[in-house]
Backbone as XML, in Angstrom:
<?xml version="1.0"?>
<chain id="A" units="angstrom">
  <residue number="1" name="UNK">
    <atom name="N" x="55.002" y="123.097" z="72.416"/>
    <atom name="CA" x="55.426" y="121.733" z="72.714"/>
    <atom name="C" x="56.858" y="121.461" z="72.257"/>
  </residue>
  <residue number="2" name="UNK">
    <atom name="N" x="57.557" y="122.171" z="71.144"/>
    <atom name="CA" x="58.656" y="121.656" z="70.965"/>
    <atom name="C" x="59.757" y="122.458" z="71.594"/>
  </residue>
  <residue number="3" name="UNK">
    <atom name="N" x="59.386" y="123.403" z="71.839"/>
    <atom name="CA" x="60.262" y="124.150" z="72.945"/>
    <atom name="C" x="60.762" y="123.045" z="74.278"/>
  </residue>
  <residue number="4" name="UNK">
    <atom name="N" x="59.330" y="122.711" z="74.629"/>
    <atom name="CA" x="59.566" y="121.422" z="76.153"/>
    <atom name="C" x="60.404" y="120.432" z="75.568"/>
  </residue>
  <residue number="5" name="UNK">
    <atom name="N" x="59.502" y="120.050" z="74.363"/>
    <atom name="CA" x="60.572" y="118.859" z="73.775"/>
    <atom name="C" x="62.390" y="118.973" z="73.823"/>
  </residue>
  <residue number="6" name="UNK">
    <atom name="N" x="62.617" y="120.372" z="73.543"/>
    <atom name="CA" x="64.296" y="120.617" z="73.412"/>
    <atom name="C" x="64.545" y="120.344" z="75.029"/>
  </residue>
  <residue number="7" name="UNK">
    <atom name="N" x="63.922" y="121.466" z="75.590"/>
    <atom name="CA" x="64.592" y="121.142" z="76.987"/>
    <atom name="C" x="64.242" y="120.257" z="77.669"/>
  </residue>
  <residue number="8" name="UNK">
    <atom name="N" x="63.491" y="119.019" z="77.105"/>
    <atom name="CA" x="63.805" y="117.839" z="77.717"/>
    <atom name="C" x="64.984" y="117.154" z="77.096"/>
  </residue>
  <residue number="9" name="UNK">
    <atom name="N" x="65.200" y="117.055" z="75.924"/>
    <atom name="CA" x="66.469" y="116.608" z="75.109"/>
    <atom name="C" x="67.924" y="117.372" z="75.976"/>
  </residue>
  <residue number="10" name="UNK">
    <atom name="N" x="67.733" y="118.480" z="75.873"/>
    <atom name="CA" x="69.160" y="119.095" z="76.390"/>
    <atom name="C" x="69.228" y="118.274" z="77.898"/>
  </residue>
  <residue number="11" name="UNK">
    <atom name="N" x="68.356" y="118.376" z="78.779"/>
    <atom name="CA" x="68.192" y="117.632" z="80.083"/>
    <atom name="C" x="68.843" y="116.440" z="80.564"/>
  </residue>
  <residue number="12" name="UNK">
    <atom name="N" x="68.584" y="115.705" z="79.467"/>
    <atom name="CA" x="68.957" y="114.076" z="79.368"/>
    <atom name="C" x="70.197" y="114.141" z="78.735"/>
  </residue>
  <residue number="13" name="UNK">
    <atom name="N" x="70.876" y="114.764" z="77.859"/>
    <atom name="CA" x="72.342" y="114.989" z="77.757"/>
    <atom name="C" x="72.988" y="115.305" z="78.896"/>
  </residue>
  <residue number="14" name="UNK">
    <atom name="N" x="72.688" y="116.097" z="79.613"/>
    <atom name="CA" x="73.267" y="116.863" z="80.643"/>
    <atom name="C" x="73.386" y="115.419" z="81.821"/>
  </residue>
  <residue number="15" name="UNK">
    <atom name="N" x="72.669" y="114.765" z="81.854"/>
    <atom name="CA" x="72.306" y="113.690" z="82.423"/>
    <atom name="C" x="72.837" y="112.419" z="82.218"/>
  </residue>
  <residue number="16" name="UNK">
    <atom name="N" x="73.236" y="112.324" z="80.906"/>
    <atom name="CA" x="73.725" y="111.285" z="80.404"/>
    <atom name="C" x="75.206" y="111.666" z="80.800"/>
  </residue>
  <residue number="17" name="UNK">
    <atom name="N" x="75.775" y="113.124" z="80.742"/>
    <atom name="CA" x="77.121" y="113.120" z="80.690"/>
    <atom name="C" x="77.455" y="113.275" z="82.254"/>
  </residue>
  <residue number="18" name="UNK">
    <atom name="N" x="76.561" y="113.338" z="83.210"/>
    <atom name="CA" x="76.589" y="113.611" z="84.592"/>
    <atom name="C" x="76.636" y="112.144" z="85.091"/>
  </residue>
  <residue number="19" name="UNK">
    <atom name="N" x="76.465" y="110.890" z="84.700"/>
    <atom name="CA" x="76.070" y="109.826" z="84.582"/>
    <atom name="C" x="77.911" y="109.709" z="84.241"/>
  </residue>
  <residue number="20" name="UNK">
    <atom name="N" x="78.244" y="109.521" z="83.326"/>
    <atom name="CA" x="79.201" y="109.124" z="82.655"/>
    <atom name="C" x="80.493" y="110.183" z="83.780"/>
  </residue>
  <residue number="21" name="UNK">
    <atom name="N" x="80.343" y="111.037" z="83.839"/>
    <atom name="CA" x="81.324" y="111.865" z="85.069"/>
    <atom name="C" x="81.061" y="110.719" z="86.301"/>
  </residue>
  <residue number="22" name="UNK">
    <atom name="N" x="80.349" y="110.752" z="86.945"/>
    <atom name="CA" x="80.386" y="110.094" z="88.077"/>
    <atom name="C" x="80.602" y="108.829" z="88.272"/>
  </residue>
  <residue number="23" name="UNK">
    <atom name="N" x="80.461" y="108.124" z="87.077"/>
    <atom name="CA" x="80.999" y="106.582" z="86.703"/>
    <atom name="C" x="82.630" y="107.066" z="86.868"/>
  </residue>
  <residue number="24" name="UNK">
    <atom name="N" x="83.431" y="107.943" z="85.929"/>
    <atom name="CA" x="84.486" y="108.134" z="86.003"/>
    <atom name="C" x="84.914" y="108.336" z="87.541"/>
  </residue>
  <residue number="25" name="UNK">
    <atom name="N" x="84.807" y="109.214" z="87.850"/>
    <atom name="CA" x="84.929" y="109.845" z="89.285"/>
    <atom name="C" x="84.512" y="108.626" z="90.320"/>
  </residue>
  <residue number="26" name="UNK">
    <atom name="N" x="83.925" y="107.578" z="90.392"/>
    <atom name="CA" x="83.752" y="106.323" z="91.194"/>
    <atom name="C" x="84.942" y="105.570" z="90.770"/>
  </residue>
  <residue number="27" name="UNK">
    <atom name="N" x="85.353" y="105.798" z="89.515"/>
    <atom name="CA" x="86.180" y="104.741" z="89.466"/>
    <atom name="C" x="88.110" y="104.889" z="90.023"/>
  </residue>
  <residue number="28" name="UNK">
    <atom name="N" x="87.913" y="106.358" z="89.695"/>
    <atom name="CA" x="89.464" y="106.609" z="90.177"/>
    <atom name="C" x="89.199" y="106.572" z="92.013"/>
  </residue>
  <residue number="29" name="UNK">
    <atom name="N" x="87.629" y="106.939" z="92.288"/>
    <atom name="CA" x="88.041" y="106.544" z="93.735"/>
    <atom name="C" x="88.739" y="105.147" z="94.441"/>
  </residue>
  <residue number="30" name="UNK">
    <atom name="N" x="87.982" y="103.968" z="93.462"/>
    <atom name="CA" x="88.191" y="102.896" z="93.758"/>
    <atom name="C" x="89.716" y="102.753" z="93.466"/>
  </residue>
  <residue number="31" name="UNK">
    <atom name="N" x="90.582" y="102.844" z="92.386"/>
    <atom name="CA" x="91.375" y="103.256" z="91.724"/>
    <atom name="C" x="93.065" y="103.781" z="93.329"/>
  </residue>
  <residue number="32" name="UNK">
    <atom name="N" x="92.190" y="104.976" z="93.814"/>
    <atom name="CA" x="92.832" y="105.108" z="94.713"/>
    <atom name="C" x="93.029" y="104.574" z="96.182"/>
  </residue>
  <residue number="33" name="UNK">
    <atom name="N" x="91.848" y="103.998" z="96.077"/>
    <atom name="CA" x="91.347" y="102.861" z="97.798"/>
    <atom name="C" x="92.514" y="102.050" z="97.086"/>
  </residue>
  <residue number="34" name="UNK">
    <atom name="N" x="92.708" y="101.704" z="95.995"/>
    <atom name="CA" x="93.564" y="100.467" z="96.274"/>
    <atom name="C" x="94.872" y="100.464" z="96.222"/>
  </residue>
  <residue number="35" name="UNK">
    <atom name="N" x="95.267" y="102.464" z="95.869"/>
    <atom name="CA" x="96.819" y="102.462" z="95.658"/>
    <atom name="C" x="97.446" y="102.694" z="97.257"/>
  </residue>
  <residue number="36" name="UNK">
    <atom name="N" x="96.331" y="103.572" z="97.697"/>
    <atom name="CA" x="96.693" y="103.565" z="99.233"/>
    <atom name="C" x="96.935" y="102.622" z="100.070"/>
  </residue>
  <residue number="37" name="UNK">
    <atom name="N" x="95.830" y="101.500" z="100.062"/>
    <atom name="CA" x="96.321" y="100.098" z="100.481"/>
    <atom name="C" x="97.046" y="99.481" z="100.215"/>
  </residue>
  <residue number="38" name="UNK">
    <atom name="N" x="97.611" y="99.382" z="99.013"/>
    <atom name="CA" x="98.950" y="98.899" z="98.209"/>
    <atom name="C" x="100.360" y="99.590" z="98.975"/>
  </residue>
  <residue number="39" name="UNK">
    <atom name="N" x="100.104" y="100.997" z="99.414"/>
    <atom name="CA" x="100.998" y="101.597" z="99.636"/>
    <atom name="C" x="101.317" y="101.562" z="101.088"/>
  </residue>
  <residue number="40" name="UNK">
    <atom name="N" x="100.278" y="101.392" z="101.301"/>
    <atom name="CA" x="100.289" y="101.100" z="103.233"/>
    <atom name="C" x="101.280" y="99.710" z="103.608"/>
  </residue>
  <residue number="41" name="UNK">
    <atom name="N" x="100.665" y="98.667" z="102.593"/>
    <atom name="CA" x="101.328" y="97.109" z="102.661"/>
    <atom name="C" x="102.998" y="97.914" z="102.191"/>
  </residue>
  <residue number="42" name="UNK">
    <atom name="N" x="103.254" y="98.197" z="101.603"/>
    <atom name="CA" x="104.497" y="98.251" z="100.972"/>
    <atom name="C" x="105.180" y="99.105" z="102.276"/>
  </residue>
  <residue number="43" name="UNK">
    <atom name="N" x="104.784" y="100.250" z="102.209"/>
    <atom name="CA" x="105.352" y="100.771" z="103.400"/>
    <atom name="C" x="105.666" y="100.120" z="104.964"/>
  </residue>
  <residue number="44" name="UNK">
    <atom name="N" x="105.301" y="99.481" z="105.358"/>
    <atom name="CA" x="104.902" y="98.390" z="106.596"/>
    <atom name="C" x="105.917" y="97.609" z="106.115"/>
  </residue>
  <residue number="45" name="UNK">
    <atom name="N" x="105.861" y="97.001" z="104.710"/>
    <atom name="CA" x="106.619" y="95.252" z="104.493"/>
    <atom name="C" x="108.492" y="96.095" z="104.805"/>
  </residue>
  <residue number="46" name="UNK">
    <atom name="N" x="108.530" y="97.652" z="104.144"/>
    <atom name="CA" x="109.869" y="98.087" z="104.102"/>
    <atom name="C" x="109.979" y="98.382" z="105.493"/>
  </residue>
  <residue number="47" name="UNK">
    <atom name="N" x="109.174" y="98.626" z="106.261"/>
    <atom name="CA" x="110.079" y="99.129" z="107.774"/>
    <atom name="C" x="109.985" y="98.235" z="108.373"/>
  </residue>
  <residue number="48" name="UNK">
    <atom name="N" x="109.662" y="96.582" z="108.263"/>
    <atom name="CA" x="110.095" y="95.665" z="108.408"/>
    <atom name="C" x="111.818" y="95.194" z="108.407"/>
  </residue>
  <residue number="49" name="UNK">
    <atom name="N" x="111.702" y="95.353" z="107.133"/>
    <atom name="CA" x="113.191" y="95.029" z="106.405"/>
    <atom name="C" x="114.192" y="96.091" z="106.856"/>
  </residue>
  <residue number="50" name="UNK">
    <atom name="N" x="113.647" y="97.428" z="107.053"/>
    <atom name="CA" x="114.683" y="98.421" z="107.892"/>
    <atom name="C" x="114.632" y="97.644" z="109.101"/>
  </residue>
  <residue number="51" name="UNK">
    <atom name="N" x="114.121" y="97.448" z="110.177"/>
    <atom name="CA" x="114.216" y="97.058" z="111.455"/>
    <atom name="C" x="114.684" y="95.684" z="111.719"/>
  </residue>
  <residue number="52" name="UNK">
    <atom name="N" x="114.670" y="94.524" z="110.839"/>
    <atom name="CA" x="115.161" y="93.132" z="111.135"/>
    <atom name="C" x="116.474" y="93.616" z="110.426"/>
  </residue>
  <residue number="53" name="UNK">
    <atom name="N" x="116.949" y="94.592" z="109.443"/>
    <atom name="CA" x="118.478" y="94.650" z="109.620"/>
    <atom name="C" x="118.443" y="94.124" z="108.323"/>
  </residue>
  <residue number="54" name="UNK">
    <atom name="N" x="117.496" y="93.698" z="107.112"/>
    <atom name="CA" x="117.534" y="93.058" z="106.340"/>
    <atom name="C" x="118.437" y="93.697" z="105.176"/>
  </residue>
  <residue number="55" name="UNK">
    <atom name="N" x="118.167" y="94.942" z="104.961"/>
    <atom name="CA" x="118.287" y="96.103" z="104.120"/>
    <atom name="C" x="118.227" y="97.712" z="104.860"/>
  </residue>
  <residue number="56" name="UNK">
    <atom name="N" x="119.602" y="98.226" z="104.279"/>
    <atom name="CA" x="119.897" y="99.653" z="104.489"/>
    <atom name="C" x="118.665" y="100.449" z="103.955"/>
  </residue>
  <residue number="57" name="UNK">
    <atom name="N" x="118.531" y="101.994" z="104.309"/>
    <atom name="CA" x="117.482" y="102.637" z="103.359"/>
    <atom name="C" x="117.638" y="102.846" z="101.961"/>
  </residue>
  <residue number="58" name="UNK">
    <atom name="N" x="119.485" y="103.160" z="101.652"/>
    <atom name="CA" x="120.329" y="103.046" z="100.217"/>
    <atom name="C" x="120.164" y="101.806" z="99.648"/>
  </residue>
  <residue number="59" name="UNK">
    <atom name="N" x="120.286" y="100.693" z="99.932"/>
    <atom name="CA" x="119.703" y="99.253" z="99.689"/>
    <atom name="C" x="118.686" y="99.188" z="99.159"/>
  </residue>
  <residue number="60" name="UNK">
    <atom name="N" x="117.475" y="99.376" z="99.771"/>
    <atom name="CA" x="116.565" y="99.343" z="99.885"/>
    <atom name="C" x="115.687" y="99.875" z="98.577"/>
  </residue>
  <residue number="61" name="UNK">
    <atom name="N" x="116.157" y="101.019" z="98.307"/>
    <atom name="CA" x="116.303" y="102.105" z="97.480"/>
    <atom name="C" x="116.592" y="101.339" z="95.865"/>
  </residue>
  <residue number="62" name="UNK">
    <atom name="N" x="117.907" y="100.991" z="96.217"/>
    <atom name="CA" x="119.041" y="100.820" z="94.944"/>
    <atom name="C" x="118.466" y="99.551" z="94.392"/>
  </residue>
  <residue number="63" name="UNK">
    <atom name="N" x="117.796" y="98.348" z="95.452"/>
    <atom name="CA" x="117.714" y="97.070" z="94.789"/>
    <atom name="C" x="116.349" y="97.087" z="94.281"/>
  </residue>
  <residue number="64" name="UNK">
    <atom name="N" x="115.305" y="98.151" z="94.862"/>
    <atom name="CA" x="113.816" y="98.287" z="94.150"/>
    <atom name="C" x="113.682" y="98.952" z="93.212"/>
  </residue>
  <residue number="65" name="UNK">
    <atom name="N" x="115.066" y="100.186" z="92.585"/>
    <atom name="CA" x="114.704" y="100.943" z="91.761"/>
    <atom name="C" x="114.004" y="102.158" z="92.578"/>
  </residue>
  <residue number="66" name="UNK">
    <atom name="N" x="113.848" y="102.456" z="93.374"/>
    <atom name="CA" x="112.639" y="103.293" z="93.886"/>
    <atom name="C" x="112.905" y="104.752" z="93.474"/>
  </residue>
  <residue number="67" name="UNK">
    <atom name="N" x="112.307" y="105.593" z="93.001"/>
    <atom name="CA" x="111.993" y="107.095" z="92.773"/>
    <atom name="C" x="111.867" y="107.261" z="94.082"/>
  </residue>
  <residue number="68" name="UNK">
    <atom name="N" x="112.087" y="108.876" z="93.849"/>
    <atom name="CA" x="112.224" y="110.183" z="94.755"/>
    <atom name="C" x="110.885" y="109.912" z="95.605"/>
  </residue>
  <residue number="69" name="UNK">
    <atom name="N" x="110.030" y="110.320" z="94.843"/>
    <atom name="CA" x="108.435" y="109.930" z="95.322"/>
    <atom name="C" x="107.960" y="108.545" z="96.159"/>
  </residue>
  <residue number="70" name="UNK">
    <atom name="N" x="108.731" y="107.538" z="95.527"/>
    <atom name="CA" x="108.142" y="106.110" z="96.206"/>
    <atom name="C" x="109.238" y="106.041" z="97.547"/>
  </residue>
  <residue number="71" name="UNK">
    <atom name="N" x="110.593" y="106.559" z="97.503"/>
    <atom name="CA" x="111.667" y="106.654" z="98.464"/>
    <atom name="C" x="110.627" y="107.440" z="99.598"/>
  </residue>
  <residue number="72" name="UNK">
    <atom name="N" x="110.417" y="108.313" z="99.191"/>
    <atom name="CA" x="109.748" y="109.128" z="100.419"/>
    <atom name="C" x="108.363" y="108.730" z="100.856"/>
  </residue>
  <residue number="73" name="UNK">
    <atom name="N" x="107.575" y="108.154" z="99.916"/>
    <atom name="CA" x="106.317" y="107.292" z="100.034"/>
    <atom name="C" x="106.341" y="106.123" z="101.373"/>
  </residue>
  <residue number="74" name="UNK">
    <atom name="N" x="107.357" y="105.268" z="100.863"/>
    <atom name="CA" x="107.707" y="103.935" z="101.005"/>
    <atom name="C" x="108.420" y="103.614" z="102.529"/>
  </residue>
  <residue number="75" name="UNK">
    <atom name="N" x="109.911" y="104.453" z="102.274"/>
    <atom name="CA" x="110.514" y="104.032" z="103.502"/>
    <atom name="C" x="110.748" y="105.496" z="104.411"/>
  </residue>
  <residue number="76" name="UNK">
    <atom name="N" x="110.031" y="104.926" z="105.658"/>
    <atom name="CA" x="110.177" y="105.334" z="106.902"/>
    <atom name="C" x="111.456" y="106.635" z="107.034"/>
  </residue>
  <residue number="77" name="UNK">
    <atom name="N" x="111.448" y="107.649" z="107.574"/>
    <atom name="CA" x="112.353" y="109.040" z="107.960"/>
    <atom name="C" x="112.937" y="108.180" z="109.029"/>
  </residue>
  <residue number="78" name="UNK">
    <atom name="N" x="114.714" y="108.140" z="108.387"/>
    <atom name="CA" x="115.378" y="107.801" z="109.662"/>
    <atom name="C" x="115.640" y="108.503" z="110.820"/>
  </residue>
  <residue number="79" name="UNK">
    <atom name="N" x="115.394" y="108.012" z="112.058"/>
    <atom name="CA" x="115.198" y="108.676" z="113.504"/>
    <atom name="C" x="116.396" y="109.606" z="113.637"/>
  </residue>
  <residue number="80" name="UNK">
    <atom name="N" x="116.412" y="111.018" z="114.151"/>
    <atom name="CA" x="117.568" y="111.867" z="114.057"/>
    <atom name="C" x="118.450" y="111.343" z="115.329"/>
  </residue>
  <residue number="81" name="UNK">
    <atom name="N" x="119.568" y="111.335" z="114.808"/>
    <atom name="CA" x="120.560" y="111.470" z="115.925"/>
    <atom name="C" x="120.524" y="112.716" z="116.983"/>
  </residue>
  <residue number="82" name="UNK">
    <atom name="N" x="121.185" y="112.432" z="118.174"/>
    <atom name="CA" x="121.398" y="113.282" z="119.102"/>
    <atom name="C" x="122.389" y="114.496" z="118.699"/>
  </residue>
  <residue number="83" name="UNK">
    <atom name="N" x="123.540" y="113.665" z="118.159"/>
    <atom name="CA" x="124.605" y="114.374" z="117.670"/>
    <atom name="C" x="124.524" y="115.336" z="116.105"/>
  </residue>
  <residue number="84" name="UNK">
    <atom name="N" x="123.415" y="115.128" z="115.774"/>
    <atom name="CA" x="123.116" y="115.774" z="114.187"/>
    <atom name="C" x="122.866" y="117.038" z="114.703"/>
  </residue>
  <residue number="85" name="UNK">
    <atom name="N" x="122.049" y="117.641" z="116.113"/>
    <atom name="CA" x="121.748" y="119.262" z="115.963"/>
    <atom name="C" x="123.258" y="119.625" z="116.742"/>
  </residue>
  <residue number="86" name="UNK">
    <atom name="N" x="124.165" y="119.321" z="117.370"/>
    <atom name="CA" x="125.562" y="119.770" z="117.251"/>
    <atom name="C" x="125.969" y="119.683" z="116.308"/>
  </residue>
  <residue number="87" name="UNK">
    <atom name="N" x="126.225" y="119.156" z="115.562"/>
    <atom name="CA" x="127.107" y="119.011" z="113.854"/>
    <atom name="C" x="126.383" y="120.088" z="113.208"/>
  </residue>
  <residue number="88" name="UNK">
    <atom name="N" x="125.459" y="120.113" z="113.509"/>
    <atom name="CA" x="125.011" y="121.285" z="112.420"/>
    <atom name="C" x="125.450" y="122.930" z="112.948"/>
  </residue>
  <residue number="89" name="UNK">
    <atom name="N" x="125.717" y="122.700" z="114.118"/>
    <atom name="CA" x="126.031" y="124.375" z="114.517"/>
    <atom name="C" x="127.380" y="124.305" z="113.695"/>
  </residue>
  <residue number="90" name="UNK">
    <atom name="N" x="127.881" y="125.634" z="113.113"/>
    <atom name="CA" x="129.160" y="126.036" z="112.683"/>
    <atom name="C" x="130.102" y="126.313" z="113.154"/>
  </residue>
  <residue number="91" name="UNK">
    <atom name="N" x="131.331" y="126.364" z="112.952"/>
    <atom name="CA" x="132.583" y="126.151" z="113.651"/>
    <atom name="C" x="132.424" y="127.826" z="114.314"/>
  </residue>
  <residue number="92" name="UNK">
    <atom name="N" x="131.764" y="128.809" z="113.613"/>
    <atom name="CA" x="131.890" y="130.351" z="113.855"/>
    <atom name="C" x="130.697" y="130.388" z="115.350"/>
  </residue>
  <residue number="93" name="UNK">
    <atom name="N" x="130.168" y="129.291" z="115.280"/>
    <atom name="CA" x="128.898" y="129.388" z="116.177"/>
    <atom name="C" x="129.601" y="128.990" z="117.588"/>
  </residue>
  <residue number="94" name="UNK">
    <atom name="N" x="130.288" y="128.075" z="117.044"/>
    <atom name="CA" x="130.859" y="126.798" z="118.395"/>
    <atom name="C" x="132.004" y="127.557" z="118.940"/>
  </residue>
  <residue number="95" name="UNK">
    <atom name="N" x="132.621" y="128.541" z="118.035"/>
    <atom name="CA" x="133.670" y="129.504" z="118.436"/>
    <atom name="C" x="133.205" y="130.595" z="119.486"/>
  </residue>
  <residue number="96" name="UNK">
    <atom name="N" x="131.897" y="131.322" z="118.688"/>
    <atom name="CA" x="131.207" y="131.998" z="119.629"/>
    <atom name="C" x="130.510" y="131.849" z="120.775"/>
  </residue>
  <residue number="97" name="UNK">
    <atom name="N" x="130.063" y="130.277" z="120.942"/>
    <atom name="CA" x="129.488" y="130.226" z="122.260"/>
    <atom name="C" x="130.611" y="129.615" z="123.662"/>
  </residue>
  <residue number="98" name="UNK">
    <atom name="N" x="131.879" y="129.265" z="122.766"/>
    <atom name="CA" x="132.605" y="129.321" z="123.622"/>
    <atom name="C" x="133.231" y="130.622" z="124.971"/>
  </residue>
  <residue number="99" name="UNK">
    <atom name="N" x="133.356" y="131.513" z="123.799"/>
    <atom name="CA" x="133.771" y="132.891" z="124.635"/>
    <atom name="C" x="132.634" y="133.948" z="125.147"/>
  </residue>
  <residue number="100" name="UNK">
    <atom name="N" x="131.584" y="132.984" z="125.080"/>
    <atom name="CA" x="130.339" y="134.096" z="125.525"/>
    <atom name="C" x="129.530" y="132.677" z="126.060"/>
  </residue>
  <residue number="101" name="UNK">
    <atom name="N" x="129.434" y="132.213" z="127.665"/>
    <atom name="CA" x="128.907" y="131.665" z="128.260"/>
    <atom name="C" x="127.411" y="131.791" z="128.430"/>
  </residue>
  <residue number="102" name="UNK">
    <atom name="N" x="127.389" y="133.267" z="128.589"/>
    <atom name="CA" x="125.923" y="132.946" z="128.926"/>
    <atom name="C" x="125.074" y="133.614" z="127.680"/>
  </residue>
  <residue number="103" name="UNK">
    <atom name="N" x="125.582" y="133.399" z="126.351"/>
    <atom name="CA" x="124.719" y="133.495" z="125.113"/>
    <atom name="C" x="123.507" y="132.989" z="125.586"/>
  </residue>
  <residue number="104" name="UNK">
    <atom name="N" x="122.420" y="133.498" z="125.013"/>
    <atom name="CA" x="121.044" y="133.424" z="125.092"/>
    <atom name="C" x="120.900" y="133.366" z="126.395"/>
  </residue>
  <residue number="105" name="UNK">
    <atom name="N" x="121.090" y="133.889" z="127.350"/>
    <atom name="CA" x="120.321" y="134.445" z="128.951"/>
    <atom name="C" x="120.238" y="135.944" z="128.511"/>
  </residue>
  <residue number="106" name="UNK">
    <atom name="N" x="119.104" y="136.636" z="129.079"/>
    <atom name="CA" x="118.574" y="137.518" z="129.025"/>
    <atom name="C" x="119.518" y="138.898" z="129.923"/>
  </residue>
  <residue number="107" name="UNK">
    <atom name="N" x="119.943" y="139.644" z="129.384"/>
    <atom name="CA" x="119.985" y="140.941" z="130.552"/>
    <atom name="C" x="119.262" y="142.015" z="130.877"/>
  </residue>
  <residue number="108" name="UNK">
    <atom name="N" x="119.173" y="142.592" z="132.340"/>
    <atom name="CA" x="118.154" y="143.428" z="132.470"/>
    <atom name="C" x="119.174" y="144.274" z="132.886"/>
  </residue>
  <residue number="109" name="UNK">
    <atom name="N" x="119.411" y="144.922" z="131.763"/>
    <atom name="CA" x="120.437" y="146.356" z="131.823"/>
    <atom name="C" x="119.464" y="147.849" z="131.775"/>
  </residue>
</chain>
């Protein structure tokens, strides 16, 4: 009998602390339902303020304080320019595709 007795004792620890985990673990869920929603509103209220012209993304940035993390969280990836994938080729590139027209066509030599 006291053998059962232990492993009912050990049981109910195991139980008690499985109890106490999952209280924890409910609570950071809730915890996070509400940072996401927090973060959704915030994100939305800033690409507001980008789009009525209210505030720059540097603005935006500079007058909230915002971290690396909440910058990239928060406000919206500005739309790429047309002209950004030319600027990025190199002067050695733009040199070379000048004197070689039909760079990247295939030959069947």
């Amino acid at each position: 009998m006291t053998t059962e007795r232990n492993i009912d004792d050990l049981l109910k620890e195991d139980e008690a602390r499985l109890k106490a985990k999952r209280k924890r673990l409910s609570a950071f869920g809730k915890a996070l339902d509400e940072v996401r929603s927090a973060s959704a509103r915030a994100s939305k209220t800033a690409a507001e303020l980008l789009d009525a012209g209210d505030l720059t993304r540097a603005d935006l940035a500079k007058v909230f304080d915002l971290s690396k993390g909440e910058r990239a969280t928060l406000i919206p990836a500005a739309p790429k320019r047309a002209g950004a994938a030319s600027a990025a080729q190199s002067p050695v590139q733009s040199a070379h595709a000048e004197y070689e027209p039909n760079h990247g066509s295939t030959h069947a030599d």
